[in-house]
Every structure is written in C-alpha cells, then in structure tokens.
N, CA, C and O atoms as CSV, one atom per row, in Angstrom:
chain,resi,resn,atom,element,x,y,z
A,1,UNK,N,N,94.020,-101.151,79.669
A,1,UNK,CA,C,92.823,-101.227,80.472
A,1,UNK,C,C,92.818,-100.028,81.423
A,1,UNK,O,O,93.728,-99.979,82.251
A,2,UNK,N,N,91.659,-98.802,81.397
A,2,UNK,CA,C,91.382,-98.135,82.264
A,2,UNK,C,C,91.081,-98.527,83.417
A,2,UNK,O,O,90.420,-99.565,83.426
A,3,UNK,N,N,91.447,-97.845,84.931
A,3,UNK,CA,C,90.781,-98.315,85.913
A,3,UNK,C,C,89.366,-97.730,85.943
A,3,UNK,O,O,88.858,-98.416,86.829
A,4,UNK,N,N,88.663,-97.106,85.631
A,4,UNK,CA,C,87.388,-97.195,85.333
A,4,UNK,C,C,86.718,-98.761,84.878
A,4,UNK,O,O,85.774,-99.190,85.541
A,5,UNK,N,N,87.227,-99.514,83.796
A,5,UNK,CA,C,87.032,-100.792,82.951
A,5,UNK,C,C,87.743,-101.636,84.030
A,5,UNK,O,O,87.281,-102.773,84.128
A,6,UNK,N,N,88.633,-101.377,84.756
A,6,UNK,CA,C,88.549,-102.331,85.865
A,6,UNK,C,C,87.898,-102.630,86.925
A,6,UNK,O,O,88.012,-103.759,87.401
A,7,UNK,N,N,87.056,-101.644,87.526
A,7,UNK,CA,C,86.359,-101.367,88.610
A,7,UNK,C,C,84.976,-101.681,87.997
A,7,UNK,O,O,84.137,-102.193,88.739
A,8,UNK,N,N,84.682,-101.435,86.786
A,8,UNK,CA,C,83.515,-101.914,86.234
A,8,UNK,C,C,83.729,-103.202,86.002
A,8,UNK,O,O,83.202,-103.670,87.010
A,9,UNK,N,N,84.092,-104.043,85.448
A,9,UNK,CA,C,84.983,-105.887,85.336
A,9,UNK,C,C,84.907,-106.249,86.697
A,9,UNK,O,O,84.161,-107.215,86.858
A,10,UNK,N,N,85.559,-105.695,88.025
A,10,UNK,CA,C,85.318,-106.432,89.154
A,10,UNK,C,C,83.943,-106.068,89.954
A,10,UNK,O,O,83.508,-106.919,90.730
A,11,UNK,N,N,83.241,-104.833,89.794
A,11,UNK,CA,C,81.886,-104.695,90.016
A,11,UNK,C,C,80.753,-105.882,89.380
A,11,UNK,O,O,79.954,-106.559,90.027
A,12,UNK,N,N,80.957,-105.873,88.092
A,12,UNK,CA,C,80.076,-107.165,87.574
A,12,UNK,C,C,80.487,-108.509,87.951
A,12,UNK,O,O,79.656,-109.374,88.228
A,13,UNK,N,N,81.595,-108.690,87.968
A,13,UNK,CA,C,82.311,-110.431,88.853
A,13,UNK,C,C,81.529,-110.345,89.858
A,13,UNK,O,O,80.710,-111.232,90.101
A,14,UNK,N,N,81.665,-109.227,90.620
A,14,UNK,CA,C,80.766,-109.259,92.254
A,14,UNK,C,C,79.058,-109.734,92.027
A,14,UNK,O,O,78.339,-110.626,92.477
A,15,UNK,N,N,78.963,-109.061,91.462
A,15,UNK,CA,C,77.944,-109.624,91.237
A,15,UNK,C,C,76.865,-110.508,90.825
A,15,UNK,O,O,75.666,-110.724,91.004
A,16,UNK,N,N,77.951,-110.938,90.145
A,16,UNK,CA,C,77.524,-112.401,89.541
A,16,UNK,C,C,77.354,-113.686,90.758
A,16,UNK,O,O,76.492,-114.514,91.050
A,17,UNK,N,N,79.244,-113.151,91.442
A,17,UNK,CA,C,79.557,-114.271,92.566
A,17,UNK,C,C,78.110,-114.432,93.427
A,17,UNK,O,O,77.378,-115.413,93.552
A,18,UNK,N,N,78.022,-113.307,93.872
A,18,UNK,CA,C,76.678,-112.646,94.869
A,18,UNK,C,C,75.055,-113.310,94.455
A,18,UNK,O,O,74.158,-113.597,95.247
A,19,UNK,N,N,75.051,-113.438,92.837
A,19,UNK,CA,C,73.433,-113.979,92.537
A,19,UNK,C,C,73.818,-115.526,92.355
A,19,UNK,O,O,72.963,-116.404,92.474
A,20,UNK,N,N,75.213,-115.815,92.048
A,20,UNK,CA,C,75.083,-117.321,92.322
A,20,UNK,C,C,75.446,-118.167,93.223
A,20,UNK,O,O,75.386,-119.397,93.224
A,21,UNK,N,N,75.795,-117.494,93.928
A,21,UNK,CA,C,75.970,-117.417,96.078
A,21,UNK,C,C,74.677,-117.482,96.565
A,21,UNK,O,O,74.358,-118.518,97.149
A,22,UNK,N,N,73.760,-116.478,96.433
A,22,UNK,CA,C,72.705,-115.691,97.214
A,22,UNK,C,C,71.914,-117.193,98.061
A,22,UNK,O,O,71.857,-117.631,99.209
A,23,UNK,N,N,71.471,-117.533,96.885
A,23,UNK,CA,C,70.039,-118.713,96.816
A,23,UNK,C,C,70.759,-120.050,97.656
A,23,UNK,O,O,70.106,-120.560,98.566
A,24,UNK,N,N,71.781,-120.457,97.401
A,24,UNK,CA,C,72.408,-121.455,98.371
A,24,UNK,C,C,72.575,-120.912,99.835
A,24,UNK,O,O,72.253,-121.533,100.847
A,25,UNK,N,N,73.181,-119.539,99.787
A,25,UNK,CA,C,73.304,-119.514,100.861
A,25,UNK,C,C,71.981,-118.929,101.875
A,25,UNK,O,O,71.889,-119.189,103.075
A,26,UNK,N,N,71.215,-118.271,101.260
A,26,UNK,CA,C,69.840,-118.292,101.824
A,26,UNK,C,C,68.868,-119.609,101.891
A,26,UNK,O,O,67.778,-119.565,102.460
A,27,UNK,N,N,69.226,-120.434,101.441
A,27,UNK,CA,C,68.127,-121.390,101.744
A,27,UNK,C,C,69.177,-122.433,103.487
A,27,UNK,O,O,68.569,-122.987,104.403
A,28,UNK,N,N,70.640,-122.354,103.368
A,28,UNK,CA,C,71.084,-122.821,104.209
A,28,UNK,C,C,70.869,-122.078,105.503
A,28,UNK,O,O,70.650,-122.674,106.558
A,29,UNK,N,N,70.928,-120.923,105.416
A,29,UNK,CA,C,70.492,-119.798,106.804
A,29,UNK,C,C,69.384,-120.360,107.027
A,29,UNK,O,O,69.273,-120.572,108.235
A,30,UNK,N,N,68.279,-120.794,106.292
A,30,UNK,CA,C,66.558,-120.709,106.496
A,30,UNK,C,C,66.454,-121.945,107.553
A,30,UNK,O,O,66.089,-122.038,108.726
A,31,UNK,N,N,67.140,-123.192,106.199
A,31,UNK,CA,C,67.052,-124.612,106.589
A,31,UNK,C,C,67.506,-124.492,108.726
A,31,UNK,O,O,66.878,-124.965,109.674
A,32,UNK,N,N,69.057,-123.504,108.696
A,32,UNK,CA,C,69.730,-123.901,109.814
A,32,UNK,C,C,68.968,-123.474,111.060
A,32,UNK,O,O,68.867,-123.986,112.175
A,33,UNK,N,N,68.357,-122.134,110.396
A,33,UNK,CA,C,67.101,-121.349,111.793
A,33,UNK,C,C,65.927,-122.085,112.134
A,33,UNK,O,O,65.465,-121.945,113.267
A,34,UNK,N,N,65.219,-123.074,111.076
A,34,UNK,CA,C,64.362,-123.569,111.427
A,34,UNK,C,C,64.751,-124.791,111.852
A,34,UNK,O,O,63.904,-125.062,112.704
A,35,UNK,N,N,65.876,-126.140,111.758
A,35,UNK,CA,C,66.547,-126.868,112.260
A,35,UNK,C,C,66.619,-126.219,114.154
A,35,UNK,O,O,66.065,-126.692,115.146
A,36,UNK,N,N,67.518,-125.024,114.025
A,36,UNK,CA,C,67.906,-124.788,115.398
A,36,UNK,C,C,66.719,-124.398,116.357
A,36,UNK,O,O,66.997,-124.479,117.553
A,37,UNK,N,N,64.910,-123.818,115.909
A,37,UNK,CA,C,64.356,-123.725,116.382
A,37,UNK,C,C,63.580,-125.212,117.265
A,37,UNK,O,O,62.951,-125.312,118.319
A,38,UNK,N,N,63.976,-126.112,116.308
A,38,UNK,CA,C,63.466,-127.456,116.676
A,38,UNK,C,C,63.939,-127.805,117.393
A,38,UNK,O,O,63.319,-128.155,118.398
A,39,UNK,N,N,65.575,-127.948,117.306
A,39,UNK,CA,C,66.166,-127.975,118.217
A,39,UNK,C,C,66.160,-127.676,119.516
A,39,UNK,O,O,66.364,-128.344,120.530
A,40,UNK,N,N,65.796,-126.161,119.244
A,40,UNK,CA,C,65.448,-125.412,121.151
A,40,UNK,C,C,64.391,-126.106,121.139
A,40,UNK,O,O,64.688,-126.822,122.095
A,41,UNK,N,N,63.550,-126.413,120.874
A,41,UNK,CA,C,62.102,-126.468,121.334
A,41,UNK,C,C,62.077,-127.905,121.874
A,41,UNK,O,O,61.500,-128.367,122.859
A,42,UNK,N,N,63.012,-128.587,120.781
A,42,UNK,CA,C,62.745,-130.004,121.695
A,42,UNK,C,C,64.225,-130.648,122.580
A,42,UNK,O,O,64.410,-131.816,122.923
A,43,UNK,N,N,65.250,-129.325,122.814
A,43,UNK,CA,C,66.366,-129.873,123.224
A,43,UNK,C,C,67.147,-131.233,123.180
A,43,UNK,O,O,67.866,-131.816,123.992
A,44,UNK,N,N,66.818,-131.443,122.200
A,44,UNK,CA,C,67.982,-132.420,120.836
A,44,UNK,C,C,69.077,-131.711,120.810
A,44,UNK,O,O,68.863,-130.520,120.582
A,45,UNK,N,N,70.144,-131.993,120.955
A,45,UNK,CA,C,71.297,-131.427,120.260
A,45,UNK,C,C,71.986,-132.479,119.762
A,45,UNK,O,O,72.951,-133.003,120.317
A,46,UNK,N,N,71.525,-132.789,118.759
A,46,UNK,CA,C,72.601,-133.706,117.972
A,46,UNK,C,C,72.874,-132.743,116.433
A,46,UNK,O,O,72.110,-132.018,115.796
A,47,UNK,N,N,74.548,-133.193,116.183
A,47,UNK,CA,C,74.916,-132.352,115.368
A,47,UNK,C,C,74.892,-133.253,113.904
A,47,UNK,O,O,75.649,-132.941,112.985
A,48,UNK,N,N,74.223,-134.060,113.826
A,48,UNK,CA,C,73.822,-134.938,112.073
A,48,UNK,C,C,72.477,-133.943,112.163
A,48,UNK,O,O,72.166,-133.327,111.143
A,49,UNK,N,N,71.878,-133.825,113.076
A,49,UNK,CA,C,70.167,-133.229,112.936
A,49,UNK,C,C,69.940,-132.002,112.047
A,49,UNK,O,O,68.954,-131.702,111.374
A,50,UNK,N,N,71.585,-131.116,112.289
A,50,UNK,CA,C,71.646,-129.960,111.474
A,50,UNK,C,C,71.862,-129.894,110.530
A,50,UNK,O,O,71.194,-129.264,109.710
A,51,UNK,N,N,73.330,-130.802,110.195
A,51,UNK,CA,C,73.849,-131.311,109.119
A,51,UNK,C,C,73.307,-131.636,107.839
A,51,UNK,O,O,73.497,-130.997,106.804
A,52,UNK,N,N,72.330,-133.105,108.031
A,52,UNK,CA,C,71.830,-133.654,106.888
A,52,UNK,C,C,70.508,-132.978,106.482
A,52,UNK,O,O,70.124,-133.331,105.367
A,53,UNK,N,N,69.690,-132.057,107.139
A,53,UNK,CA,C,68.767,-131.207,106.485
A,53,UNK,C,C,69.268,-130.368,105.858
A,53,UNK,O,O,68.712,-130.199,104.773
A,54,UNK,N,N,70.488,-129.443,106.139
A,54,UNK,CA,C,70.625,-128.187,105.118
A,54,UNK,C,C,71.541,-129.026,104.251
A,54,UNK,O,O,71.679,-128.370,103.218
A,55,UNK,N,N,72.322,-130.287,104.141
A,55,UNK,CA,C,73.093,-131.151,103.117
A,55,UNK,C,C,71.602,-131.179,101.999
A,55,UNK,O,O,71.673,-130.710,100.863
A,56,UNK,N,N,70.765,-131.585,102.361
A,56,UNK,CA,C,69.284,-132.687,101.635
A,56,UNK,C,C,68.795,-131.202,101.264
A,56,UNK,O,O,68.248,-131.227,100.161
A,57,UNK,N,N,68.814,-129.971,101.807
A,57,UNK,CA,C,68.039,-128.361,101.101
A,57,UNK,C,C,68.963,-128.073,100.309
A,57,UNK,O,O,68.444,-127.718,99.250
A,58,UNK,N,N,70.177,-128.030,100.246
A,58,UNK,CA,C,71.499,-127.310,99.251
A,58,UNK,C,C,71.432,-128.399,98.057
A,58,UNK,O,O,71.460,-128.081,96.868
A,59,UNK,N,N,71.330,-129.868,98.585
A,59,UNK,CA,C,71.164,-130.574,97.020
A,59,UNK,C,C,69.888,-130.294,95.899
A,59,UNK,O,O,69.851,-130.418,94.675
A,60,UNK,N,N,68.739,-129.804,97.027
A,60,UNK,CA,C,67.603,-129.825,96.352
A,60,UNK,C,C,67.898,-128.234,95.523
A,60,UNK,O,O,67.889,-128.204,94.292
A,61,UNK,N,N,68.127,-127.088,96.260
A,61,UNK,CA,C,68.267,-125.887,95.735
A,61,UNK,C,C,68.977,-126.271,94.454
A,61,UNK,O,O,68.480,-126.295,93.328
A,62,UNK,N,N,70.178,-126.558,94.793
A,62,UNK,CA,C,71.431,-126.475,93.714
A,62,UNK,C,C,70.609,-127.589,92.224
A,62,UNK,O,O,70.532,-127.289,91.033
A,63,UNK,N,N,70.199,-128.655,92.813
A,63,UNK,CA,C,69.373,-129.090,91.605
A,63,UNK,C,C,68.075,-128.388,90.415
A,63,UNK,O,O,67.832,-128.495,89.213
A,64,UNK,N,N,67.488,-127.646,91.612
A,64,UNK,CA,C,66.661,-126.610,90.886
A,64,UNK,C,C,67.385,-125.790,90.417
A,64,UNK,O,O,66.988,-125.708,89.255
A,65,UNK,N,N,68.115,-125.180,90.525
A,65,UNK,CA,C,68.412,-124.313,89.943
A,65,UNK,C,C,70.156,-123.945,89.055
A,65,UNK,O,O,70.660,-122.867,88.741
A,66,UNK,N,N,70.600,-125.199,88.910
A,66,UNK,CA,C,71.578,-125.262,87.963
A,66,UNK,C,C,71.587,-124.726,86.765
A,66,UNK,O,O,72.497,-124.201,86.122
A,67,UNK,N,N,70.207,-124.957,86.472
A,67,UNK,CA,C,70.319,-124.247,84.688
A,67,UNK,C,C,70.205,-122.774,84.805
A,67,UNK,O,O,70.855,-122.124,83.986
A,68,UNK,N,N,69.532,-122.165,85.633
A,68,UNK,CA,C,69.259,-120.710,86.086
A,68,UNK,C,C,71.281,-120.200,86.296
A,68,UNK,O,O,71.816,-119.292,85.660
A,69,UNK,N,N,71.913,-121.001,87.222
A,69,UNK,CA,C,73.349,-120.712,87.686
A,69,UNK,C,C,74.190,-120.625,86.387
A,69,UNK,O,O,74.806,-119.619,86.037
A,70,UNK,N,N,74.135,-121.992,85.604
A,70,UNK,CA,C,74.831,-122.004,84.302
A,70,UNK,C,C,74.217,-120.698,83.375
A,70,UNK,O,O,75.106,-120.017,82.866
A,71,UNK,N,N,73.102,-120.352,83.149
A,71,UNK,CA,C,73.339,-119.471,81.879
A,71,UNK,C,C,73.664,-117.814,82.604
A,71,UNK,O,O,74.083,-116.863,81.943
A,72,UNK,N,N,73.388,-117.779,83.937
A,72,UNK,CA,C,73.928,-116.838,84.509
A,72,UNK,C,C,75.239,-116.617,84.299
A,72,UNK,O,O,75.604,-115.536,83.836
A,73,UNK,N,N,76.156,-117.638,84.617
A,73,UNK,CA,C,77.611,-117.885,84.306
A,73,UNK,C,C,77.951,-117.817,82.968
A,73,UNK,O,O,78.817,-117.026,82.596
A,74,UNK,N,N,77.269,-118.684,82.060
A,74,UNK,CA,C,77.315,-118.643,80.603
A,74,UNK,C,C,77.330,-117.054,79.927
A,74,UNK,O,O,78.133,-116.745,79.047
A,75,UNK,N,N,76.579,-116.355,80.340
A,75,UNK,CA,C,76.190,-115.155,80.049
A,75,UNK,C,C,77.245,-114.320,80.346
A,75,UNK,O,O,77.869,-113.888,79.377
A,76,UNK,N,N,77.593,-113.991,81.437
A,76,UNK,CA,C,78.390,-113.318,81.750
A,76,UNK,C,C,80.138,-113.732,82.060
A,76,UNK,O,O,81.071,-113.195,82.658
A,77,UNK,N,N,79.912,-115.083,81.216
A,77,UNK,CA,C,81.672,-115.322,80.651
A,77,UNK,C,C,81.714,-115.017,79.257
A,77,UNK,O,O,82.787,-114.694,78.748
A,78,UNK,N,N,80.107,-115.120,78.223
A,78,UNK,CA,C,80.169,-114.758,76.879
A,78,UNK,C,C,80.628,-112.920,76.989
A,78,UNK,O,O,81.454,-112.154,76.491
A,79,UNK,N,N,80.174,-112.905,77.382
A,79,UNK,CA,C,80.609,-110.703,77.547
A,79,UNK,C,C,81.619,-110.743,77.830
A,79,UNK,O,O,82.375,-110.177,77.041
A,80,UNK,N,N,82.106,-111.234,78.760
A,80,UNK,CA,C,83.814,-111.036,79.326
A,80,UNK,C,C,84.407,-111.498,77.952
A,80,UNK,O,O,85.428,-110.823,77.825
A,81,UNK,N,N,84.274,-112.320,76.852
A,81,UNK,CA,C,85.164,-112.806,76.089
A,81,UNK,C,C,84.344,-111.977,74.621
A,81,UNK,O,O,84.625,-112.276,73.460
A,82,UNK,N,N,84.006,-111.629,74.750
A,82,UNK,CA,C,83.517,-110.367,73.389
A,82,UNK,C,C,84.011,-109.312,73.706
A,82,UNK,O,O,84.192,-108.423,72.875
A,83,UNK,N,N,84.332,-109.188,74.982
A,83,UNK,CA,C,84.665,-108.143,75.172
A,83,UNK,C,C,86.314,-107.325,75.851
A,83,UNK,O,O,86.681,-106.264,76.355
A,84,UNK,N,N,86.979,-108.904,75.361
A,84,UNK,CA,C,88.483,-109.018,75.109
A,84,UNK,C,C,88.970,-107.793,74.090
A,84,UNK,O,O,89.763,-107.108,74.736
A,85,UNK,N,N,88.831,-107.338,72.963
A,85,UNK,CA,C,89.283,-106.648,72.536
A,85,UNK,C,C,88.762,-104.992,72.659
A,85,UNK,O,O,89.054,-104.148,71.811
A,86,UNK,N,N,88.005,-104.736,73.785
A,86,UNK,CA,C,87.677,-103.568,74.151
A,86,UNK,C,C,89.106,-103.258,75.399
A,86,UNK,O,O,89.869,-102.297,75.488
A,87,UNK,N,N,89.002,-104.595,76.263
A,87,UNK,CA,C,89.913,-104.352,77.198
A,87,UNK,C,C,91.333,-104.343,76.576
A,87,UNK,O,O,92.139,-103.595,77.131
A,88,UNK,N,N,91.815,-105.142,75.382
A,88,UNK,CA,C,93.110,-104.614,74.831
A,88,UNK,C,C,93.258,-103.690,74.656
A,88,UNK,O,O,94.282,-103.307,75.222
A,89,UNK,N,N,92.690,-102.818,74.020
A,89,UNK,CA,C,92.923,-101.443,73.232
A,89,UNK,C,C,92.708,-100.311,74.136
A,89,UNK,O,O,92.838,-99.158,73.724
C-alpha cells in the first residue's frame, strides 16, 4: 500500500464519517438553539426541556434518513472491498 492509497482510503473514511455525522448533528445544534432561545425568552431552565426535544428531533432525523445512511455506508464499504486487491499489490 502506497501512502498516496493511504491518504486517499483515510480522506474518503472522512468523509463518509462527516456526511453520516453532518445531518444528526445539524439538526441537534438547530433543535438546541431554538430550545435555548425559548428558554431565554421565557426563563425556564429546566434541563429535560432541552433534552427530550433534540432526543424526539435525532429519533425523527435518524428515522428519515436511515436508508439514505445505509446505502451511503453500503456503498462505500462495497469499494473498500473491491478494492482489496488493488491495496494488496
């Protein structure tokens, strides 16, 4: 294995991690800013208030979009394993 073919192998991992990271973790930033604006506005501080909205947005995201995550993953574990005997040789 060249380090070129390695740096390219951990460049695409990154990126994969990154598009099937992104969407969870952007909808939890969204959920938590607009939670904490309510928060200021109506000086509540209870800490379930934050909690179970971005819990109830991450189930809903992650439900939408499982099949989008799996063939993302699917996809780019089929290449990594076709492409076992490029990295032997």
């Amino acid at each position: 294995m060249t380090p070129e073919l390695a740096i390219q192998l951990g460049n695409q991992t990154l990126t994969v991690a990154v598009l099937l990271a992104g969407p969870i973790l952007l909808s939890a930033l969204i959920i938590g800013l607009i939670v904490g604006m309510f928060q200021a506005a109506t000086q509540i501080n209870e800490q379930t208030l934050s909690f179970v909205p971005k819990l109830a947005g991450l189930a809903v995201v992650l439900f939408l979009l499982t099949p989008w995550m799996t063939r993302i993953l699917t996809d780019f574990t089929e290449r990594l394993i076709r492409g076992i005997p490029g990295i032997l040789s």
